[in-house]
C-alpha positions in Angstrom: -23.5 12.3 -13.2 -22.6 9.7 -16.0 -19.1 9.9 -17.5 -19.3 11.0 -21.1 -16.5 11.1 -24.2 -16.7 14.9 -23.6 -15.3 14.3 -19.8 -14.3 10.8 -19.4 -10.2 12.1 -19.9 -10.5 15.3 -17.6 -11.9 12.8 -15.2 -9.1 10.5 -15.4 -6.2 13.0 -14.6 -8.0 14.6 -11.8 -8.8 11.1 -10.3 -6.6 8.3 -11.6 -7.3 5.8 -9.1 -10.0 5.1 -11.5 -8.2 3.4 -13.6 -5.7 2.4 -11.6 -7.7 0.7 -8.8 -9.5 -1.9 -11.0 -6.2 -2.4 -12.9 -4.5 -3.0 -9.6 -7.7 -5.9 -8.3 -7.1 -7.9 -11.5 -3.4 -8.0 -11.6 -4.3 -8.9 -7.7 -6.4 -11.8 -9.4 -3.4 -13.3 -11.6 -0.8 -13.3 -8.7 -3.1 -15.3 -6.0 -4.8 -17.0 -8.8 -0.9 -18.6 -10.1 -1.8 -21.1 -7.1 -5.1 -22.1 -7.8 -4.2 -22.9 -11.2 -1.3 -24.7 -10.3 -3.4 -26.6 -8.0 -6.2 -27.6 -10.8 -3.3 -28.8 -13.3 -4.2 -25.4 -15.1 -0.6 -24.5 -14.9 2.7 -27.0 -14.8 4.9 -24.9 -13.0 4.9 -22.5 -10.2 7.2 -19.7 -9.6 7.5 -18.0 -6.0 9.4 -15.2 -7.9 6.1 -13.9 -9.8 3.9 -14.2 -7.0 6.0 -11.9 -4.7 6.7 -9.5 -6.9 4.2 -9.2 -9.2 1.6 -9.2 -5.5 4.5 -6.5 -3.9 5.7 -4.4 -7.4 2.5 -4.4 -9.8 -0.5 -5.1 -7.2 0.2 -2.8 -4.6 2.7 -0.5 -6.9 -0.8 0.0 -8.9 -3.0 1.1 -5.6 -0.3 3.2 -4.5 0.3 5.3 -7.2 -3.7 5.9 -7.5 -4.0 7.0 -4.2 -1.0 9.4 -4.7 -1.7 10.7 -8.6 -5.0 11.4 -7.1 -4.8 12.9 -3.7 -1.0 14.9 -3.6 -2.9 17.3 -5.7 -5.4 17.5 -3.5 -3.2 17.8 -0.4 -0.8 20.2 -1.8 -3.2 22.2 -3.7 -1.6 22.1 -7.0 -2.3 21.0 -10.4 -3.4 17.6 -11.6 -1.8 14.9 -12.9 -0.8 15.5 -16.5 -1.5 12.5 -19.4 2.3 11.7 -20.0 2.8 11.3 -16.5 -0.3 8.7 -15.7 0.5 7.0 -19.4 4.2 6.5 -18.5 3.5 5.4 -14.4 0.3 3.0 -16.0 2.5 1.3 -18.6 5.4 1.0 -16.8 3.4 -0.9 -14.1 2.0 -3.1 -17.2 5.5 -3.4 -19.1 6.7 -4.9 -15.4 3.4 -7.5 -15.1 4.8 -8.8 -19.1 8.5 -8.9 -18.0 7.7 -11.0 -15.1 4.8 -13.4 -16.7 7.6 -14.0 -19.6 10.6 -14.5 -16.7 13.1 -11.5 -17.8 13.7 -10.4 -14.2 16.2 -8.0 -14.9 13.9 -5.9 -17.1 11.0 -6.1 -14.8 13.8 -4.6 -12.4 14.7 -1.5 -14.3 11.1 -1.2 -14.8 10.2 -1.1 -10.9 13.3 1.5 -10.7 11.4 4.0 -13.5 8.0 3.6 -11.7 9.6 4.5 -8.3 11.6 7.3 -9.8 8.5 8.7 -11.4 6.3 8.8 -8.7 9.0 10.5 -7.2 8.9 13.4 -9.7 5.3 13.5 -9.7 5.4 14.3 -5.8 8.9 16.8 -6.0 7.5 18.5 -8.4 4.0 19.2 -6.4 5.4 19.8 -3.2 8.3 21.8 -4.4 8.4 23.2 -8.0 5.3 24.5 -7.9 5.7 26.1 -4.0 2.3 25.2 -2.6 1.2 24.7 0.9 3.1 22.4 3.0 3.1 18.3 3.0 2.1 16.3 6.0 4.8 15.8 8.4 3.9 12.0 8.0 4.6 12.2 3.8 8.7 12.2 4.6 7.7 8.4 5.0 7.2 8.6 0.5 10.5 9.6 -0.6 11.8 7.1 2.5 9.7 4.7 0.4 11.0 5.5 -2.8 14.6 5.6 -1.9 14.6 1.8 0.3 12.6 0.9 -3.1 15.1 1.6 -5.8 18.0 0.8 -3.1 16.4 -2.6 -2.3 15.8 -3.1 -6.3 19.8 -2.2 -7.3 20.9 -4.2 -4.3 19.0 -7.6 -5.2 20.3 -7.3 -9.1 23.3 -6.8 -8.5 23.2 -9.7 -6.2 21.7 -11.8 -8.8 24.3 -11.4 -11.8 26.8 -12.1 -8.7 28.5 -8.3 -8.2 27.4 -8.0 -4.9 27.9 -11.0 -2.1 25.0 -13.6 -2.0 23.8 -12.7 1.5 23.0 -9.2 -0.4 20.4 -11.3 -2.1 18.1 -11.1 0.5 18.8 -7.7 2.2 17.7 -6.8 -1.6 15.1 -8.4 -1.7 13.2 -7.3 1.8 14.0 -3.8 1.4 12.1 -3.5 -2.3 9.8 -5.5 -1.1 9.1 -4.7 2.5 11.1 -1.4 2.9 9.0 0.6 0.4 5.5 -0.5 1.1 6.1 -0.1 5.2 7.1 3.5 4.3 4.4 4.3 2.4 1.8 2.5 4.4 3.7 4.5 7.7 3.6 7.4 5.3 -0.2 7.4 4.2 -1.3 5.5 6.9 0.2 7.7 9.4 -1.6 10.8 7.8 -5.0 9.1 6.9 -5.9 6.2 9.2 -6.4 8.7 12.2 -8.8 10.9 10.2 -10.6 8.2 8.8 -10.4 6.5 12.4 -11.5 9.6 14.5 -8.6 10.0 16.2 -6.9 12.6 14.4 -4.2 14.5 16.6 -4.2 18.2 15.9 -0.2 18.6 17.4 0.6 21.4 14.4 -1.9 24.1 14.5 -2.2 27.8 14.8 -3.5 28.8 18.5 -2.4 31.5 20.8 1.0 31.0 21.5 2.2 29.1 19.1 3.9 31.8 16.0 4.2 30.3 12.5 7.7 30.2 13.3 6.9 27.7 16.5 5.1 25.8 14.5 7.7 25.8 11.5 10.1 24.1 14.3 7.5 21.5 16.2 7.1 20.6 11.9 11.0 19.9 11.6 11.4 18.1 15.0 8.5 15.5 13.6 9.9 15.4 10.0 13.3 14.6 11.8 11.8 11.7 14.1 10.1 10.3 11.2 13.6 10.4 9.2 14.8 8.9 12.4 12.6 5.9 12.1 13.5 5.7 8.7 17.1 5.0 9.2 16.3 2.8 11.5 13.9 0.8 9.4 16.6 0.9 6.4 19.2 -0.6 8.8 16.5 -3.2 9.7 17.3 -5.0 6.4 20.8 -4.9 6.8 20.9 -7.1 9.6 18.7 -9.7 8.5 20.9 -10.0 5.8 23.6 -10.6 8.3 21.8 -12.8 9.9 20.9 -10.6 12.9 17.1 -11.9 12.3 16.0 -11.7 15.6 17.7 -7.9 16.2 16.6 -7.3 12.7 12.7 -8.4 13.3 12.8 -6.4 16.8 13.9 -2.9 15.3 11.6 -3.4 12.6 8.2 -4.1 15.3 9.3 -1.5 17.3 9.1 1.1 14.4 6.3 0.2 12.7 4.4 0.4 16.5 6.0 3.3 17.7 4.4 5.2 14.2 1.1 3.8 14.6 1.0 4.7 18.4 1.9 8.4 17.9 -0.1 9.2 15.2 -3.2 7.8 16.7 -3.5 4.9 14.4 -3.0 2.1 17.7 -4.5 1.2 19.7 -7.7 2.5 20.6 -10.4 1.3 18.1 -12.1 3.7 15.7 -14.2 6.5 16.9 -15.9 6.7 13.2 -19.3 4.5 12.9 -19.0 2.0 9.8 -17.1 -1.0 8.4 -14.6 0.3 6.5 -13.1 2.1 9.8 -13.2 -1.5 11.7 -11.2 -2.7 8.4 -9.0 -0.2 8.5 -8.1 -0.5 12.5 -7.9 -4.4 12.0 -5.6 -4.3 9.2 -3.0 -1.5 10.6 -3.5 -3.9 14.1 -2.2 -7.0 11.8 1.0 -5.0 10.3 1.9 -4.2 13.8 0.8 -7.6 15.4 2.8 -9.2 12.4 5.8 -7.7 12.7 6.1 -8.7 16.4 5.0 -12.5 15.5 8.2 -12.3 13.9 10.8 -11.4 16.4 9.2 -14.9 18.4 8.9 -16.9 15.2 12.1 -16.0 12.9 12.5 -19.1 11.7 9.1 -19.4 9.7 9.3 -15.5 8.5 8.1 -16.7 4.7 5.1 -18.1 6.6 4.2 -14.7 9.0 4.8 -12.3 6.8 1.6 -13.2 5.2 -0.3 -12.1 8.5 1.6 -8.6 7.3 0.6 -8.9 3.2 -2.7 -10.8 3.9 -4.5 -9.9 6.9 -2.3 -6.4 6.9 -2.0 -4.9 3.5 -4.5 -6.3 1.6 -7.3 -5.8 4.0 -6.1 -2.2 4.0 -6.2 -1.5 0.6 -10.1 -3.3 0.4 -10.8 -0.2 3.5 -9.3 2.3 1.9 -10.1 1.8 -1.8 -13.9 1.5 -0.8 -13.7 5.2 1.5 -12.5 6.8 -1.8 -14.4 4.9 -4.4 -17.5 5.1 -2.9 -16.7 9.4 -1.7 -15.8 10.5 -5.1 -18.5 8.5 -6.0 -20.5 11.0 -4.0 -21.8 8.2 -1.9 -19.2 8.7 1.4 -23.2 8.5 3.5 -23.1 4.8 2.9 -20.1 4.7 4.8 -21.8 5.1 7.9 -24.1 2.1 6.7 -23.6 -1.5 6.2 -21.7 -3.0 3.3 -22.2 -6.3 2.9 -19.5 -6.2 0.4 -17.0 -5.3 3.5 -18.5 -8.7 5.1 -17.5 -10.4 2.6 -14.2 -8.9 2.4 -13.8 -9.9 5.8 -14.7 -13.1 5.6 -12.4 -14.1 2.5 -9.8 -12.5 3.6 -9.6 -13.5 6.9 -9.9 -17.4 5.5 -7.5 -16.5 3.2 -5.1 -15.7 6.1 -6.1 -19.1 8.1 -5.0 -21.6 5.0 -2.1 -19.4 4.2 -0.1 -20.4 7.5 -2.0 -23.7 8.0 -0.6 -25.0 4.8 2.9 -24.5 5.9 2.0 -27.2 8.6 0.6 -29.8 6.5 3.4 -29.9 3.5 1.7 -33.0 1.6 -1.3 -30.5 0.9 0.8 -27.9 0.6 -0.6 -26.5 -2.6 -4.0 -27.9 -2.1 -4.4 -25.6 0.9 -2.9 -22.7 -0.8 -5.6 -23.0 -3.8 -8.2 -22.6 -0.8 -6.5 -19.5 0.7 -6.2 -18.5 -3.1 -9.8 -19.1 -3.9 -10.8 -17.2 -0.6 -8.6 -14.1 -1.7 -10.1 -14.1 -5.5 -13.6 -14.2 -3.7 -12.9 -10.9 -1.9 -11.8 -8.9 -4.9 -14.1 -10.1 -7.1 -16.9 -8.5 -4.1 -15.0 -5.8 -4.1 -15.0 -5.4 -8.2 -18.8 -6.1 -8.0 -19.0 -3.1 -5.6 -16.8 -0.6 -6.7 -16.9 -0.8 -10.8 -20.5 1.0 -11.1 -18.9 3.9 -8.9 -15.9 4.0 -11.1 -17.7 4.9 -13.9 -19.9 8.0 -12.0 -18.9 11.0 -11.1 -21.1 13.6 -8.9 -20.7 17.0 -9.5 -19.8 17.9 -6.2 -17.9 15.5 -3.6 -19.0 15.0 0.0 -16.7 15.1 2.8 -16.5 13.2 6.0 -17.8 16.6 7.9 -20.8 16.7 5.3 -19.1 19.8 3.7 -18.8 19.7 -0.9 -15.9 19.4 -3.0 -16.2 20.3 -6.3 -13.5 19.6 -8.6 
């Protein structure tokens, strides 16, 4: 069914991905494509600042808080989200984008802080105000998230206007970078890749034996672990900063696989037919595999992390953007079908991934190789663009599930 004036805003609160899943691909386009200008002469100067955070803060910020705005609602079973809360979370994601293109870190700063504290909100006050049914065990991973987030983000400017010690500088710096995205990707991820995998472990459920209070307990015991983890992924940072790298590195691999291997995620590959499920398994194996490359390779951790934000993150977010684009599209059937749009994907990304580290080797075409990696990257999301814009704009009136059974908003 076509969007119309009449329902284009009703549309928009109960699904704000769809605004903020396009938003977030072209702010993706002007953070890779700062290299490829630089490399035609488009630009005269580079800045390593605006590509990390604008790629960590405003890309992934904006994919993140589409995903959340539109599925806690549906997870908790409570209301929508509300247009002062999608206007203030969309512009302060766009306020951040200008305070960075124009250099004023300190604002884009505060601005990251008010985006994490209002997602925060936006998930208290659906989970809790409003006492619906309870979260996913895996969801303590958010507020984790939100709190190593603003921590990381008072940690790194206080560093910067020299309050704090300059080895803070950097423990800053990986936690608001690193430290909330590994949350919520352990968070979501934890709670969605096994569905969307086939290998969805039912440990929490009602059967004969098990009281509500028995399961109330197994619930807390899991929330605990997970809060476990957390602290031990928050003290991660702390000793890279102190230049326990190595330590630091090894904590941080053994979390992130310890998650994925308990809820289902790693390491067997997906039971669910279709490429978006390959995707999906691939990128959660590079997070993992990532992290381990580097406890063996500390010294070149600018380099590997990109097998984490590259070949991890990014390909994730083309997987899981396409499941819901193309399922509230009411398309989820041409899941189980080729994409060639997901070939492509896989491709570019992939290359994107091989001239990233390659051009760490080769320092006199440093930049040269990175507008190749660049260019690769811009040719995935501008695939995925192709692919998911049409479905943007439609809305069925009811929703197919992954059993085949309707959802009708």
């Amino acid at each position: 069914m076509p969007l119309n004036s009449k329902r284009t805003l009703t549309v928009i609160l109960n699904e704000p991905y769809r605004i903020f899943f396009p938003l977030g691909m072209i702010i993706g386009l002007v953070g890779i494509g700062h290299w490829l200008f630089y490399s035609l002469g488009l630009r005269s100067t580079y800045s390593v600042y605006f590509h990390s955070f604008l790629q960590m803060h405003v890309f992934l910020g904006c994919f993140v808080a589409g995903f959340l705005l539109t599925s806690i609602p549906r997870f908790s079973g409570a209301r929508h989200a509300t247009l002062p809360e999608v206007l203030a979370i969309l512009l302060l994601l766009l306020i951040q984008l200008v305070f960075l293109s124009t250099g004023v870190w300190l604002g884009a700063a505060l601005c990251y802080i008010a985006f994490l504290l209002s997602m925060g909100c936006f998930i208290v006050v659906r989970f809790r105000k409003e006492k619906v049914r309870e979260e996913p065990t895996e969801f303590v991973w958010i507020p984790m998230g939100i709190f190593h987030g603003i921590t990381g983000t008072i940690i790194y400017a206080a560093a910067r206007l020299r309050w704090a010690p300059a080895w803070m500088l950097e423990v800053g710096e990986e936690m608001t970078e690193l430290g909330f995205i590994f949350c919520v990707v352990l968070g979501i991820g934890g709670f969605l890749a096994p569905r969307l995998l086939g290998r969805q472990k039912l440990l929490v459920r009602p059967i004969e034996g098990h009281s509500l209070e028995k399961i109330s307990k197994i619930r807390r015991r899991r929330m605990a672990v997970h809060l476990m983890a957390g602290l031990i992924l928050f003290v991660s940072f702390w000793l890279e900063g102190l230049e326990a790298r190595v330590l630091s590195f090894t904590l941080r691999a053994l979390v992130i696989t310890a998650e994925f291997v308990w809820t289902g995620s790693l390491p067997f590959p997906p039971r669910t037919e279709g490429a978006h499920a390959k995707l999906l398994w691939l990128s959660i194996w590079m997070v993992a595999a990532g992290s381990w490359v580097l406890v063996f390779f500390p010294d070149q951790e600018k380099t590997m992390l990109h097998i984490i934000f590259i070949g991890g993150f990014s390909l994730m977010i083309f997987s899981v953007a396409t499941v819901v684009v193309l399922s509230h599209a009411g398309e989820a059937a041409r899941l189980h079908h080729r994409i060639w749009t997901l070939r492509v994907v896989l491709v570019a990304v992939l290359s994107a991934l091989t001239c990233r580290i390659i051009a760490s080797y080769f320092p006199e075409q440093y930049f040269s190789i990175l507008a190749h990696a660049s260019a690769f990257w811009i040719l995935a999301a501008i695939s995925w663009l192709i692919l998911a814009v049409p479905k943007l704009l439609t809305v069925p009136g009811s929703i197919p599930t992954e059993d085949g059974s309707c959802h009708t908003d």
